[in-house]
C-alpha positions in Angstrom: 0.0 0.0 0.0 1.4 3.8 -1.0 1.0 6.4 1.7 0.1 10.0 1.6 1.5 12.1 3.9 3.8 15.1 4.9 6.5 13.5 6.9 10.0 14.5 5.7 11.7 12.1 8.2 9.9 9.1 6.6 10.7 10.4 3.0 14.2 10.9 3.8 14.4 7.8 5.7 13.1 5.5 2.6 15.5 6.8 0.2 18.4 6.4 2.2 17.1 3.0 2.6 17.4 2.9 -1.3 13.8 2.7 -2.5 11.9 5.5 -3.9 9.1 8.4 -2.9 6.9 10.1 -4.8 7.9 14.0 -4.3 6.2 17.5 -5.2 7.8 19.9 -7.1 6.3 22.9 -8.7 6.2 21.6 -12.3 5.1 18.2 -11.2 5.2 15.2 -9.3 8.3 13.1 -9.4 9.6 9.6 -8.9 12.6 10.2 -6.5 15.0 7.7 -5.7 19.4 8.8 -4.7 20.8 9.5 -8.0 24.1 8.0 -7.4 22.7 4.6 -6.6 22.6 2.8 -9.5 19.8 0.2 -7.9 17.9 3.0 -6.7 17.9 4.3 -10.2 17.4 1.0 -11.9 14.0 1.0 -9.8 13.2 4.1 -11.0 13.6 3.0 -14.9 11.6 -0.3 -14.0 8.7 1.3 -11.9 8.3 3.4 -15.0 8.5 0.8 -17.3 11.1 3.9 -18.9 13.3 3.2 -21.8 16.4 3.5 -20.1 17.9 5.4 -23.4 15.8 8.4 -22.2 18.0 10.0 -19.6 17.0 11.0 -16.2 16.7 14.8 -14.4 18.9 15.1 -11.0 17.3 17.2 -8.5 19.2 19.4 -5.9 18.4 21.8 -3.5 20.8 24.7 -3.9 23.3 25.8 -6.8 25.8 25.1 -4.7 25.5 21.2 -4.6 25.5 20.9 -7.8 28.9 21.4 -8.4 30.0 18.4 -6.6 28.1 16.2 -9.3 28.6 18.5 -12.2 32.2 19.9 -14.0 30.7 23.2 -12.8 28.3 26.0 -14.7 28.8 26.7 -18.3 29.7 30.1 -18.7 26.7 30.8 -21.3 24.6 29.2 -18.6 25.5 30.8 -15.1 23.2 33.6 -16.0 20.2 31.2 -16.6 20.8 29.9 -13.2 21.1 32.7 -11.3 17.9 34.1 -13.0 15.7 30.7 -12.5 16.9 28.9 -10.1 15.2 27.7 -7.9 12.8 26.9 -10.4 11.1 25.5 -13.4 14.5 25.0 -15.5 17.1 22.6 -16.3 20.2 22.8 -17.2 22.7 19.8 -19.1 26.1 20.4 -17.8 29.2 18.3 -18.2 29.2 15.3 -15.7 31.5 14.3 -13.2 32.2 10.4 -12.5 30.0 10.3 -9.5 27.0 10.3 -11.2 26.5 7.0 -12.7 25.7 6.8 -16.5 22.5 5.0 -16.1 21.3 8.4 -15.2 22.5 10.0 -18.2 21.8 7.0 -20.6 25.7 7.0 -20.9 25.5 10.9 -22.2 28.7 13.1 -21.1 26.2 15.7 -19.8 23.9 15.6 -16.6 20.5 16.9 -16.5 20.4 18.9 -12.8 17.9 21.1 -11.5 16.9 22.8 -7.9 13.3 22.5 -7.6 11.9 25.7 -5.6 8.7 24.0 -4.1 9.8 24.5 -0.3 9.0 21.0 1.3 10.9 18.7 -1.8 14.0 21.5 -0.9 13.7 20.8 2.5 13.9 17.2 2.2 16.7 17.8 -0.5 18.8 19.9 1.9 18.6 17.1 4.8 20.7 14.5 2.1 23.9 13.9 1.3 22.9 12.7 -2.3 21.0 14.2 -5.3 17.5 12.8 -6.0 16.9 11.2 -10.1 13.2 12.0 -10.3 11.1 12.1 -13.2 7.4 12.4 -13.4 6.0 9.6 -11.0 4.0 7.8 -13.5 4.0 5.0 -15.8 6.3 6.1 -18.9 4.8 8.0 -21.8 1.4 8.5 -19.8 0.0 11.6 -18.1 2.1 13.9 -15.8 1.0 14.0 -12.1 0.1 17.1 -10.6 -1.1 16.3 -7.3 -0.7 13.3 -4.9 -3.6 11.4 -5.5 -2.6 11.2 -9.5 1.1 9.3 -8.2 -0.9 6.6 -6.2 -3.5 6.1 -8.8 -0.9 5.2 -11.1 1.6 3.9 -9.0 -0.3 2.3 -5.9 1.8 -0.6 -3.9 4.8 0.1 -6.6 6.2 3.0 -3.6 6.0 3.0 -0.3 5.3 6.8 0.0 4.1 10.0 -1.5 5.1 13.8 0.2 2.0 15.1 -0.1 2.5 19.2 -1.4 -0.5 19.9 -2.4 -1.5 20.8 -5.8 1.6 21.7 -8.3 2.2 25.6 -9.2 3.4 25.5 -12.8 1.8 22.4 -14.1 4.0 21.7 -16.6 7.7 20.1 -16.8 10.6 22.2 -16.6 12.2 23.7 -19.6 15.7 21.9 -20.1 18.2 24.0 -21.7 22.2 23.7 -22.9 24.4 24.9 -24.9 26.3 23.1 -28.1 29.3 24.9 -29.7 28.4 28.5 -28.1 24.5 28.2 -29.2 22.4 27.7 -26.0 19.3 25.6 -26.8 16.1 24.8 -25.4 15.9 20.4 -25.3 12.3 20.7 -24.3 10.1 23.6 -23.7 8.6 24.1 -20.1 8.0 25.9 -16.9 10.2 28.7 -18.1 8.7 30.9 -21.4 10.9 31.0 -24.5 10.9 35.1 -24.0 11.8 34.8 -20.5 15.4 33.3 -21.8 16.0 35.5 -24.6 15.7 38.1 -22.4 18.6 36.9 -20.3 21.0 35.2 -23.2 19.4 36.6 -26.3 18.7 34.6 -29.7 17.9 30.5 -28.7 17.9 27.9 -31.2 14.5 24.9 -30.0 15.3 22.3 -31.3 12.7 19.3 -32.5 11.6 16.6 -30.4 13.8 13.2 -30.9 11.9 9.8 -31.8 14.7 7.9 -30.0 18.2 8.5 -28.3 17.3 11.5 -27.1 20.3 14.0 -25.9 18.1 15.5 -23.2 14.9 14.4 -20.6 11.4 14.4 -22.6 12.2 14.7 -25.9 10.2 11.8 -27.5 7.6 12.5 -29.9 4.8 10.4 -28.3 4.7 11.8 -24.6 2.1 12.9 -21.5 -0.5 10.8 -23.7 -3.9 9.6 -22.3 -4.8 6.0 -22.9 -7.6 7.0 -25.3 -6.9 8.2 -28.4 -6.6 12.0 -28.7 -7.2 14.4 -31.7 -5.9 17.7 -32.0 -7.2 19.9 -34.3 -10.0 22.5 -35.1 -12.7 22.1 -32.6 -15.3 24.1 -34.6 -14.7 21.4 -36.9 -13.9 18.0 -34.5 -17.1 18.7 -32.7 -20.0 18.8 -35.0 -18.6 15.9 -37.2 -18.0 13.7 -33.7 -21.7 15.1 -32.4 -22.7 13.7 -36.3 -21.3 10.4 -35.5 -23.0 9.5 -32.7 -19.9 8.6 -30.8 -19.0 9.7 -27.4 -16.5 11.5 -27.0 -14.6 14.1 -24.8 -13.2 18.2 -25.6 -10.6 19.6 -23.8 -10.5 23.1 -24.7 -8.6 26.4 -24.3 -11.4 28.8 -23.2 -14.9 28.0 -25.1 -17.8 25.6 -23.9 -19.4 23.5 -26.2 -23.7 22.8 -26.3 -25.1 19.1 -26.9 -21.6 18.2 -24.9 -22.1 16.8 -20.9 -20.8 19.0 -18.6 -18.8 16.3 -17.5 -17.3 15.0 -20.8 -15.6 18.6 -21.5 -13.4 21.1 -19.6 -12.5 24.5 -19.9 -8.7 25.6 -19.2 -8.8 28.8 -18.6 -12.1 30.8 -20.1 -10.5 34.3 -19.4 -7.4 32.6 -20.9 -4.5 32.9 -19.1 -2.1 31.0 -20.1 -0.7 30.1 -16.0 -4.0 28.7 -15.3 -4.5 26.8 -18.3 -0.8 24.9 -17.5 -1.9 24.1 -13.9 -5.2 22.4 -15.4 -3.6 20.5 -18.7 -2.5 17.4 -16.8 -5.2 17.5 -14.0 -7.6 17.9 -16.9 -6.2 15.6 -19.6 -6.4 12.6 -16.9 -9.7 13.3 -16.1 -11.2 13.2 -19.6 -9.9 9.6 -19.6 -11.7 8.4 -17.2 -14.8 9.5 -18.3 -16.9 7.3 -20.2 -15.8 8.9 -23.7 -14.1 6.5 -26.6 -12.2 9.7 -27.9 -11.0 13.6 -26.6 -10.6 15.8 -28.8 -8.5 19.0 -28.1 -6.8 22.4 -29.8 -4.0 24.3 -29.6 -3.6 27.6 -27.8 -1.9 30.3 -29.2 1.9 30.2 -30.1 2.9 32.7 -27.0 4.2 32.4 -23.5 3.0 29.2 -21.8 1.4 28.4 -25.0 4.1 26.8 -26.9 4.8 24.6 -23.9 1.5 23.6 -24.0 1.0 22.7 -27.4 4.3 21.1 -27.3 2.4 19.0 -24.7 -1.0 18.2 -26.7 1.0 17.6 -29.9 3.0 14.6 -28.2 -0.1 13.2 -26.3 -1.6 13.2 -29.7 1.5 11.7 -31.4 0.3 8.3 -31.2 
């Protein structure tokens, strides 16, 4: 049986033990277990069921630990850092030999990050190791954004959840390096495209990766419900599923739709702000697949702020 609670002392306790806890952060929910134990690791991969050729995100809880895991901050980076962190980013940074390659699916760089929700830091700054800890649910399915989605999805696989309440941002960090002096965005996230420029100028994003990925989350089928999902024009998706007869879901940006149940369609954000519509996506695309719906269909929001992140999101959980 996974527990619930808010007990740092038991959460540290179990991964010192070597087994794994389901931590908040304010992105989402990850699957934490010590970095530099390669079983600990291993577990994380198999409770996944994760490709271990898709690399793993270390989690710290100041700048200054990372440097004992990491050849230190790239110069083009350090400004990224001291702007974001703690917070929604990540950085790749040269490894050192500590970190076992398992985490980085034998890459030379490390994925590292200091979360800024304050109960995961706590519990970071009480260890003498890093915490591996990507979303805490099965691989390639929907992020968790709150307790109760980890032990849906994981229940009797961990022995226990830290319990932070709903997640801030929503969404997965943004992962950002830097290859021959151009600094590039791996995956876009937490942390808006603009918000980057405006600390290292121009930023090359580069396209998701169908396999051997060089950063965390960059496969093109990702954050995917279990039923199929169509993105497109929901002026047009509606009225031709509402023809068919079938039943089917809408997850949409700000508009309600008549002849649809209440309960078969939400709403992200109907003033549309973009914030709000990132804390829903994940809360909201789980939902919908539970409901008694063979189908959800979904659209993108506009290419701005958040938005790209978000579409980045839907276009992967429509991949399939």
């Amino acid at each position: 049986m996974t527990v619930i609670g808010k007990d740092i002392i038991r959460a540290k306790e179990t991964l010192e033990a070597g087994d794994l806890v389901g931590i908040p952060t304010e992105t989402v929910y990850g699957l934490a277990g010590n970095a530099l134990n390669p079983q600990a690791v291993s577990k994380i991969f198999e409770t996944k069921n994760r490709p271990s050729f898709d690399p793993l995100i270390v989690h710290t809880g100041s700048v200054d630990q990372i440097q004992a895991y990491t050849t230190g901050l790239l110069p083009e980076l350090a400004e990224l850092a001291e702007r974001f962190w703690p917070g929604p980013l990540t950085l790749l940074l040269p490894k050192k030999e500590i970190v076992p390659d398992l985490v980085t699916s034998g890459l030379e760089q490390v994925a590292v990050r200091v979360p800024s929700h304050p109960l995961t830091r706590e519990l970071l700054l009480s260890l003498d190791f890093p915490l591996a800890a990507p979303s805490a649910n099965p691989f390639g399915y929907i992020s968790p954004t709150q307790a109760s989605h980890v032990v849906d999805q994981l229940e009797g696989k961990i022995q226990y959840v830290l319990d932070g309440g709903k997640c801030e941002v929503g969404l997965e960090s943004t992962i950002v390096g830097v290859e021959e002096g151009q600094i590039i965005i791996y995956r876009l996230g937490g942390v808006e495209v603009s918000a980057i420029k405006e600390v290292v100028g121009n930023v090359l994003i580069l396209p998701q990766s169908s396999s051997n990925p060089k950063s965390p989350g960059m496969l093109k089928s990702h954050y995917a419900p279990r039923k199929p999902f169509v993105l497109g024009d929901l002026e047009q998706l509606v009225p031709y599923y509402l023809e068919k007869g079938e039943d089917f879901g809408v997850l949409s940006f700000q508009k309600k739709y008549e002849n649809i149940a209440n309960e078969n369609q939400i709403v992200l954000s109907e003033s549309g702000d973009f914030k709000e519509a990132a804390q829903q996506l994940f809360a909201a695309m789980r939902y919908l697949d539970q409901q008694k719906v063979s189908v959800i269909l979904s659209e993108e929001l506009p290419e701005k702020g958040l938005g790209k992140a978000i579409n980045d999101r839907l276009r992967r959980a429509s991949a399939k």
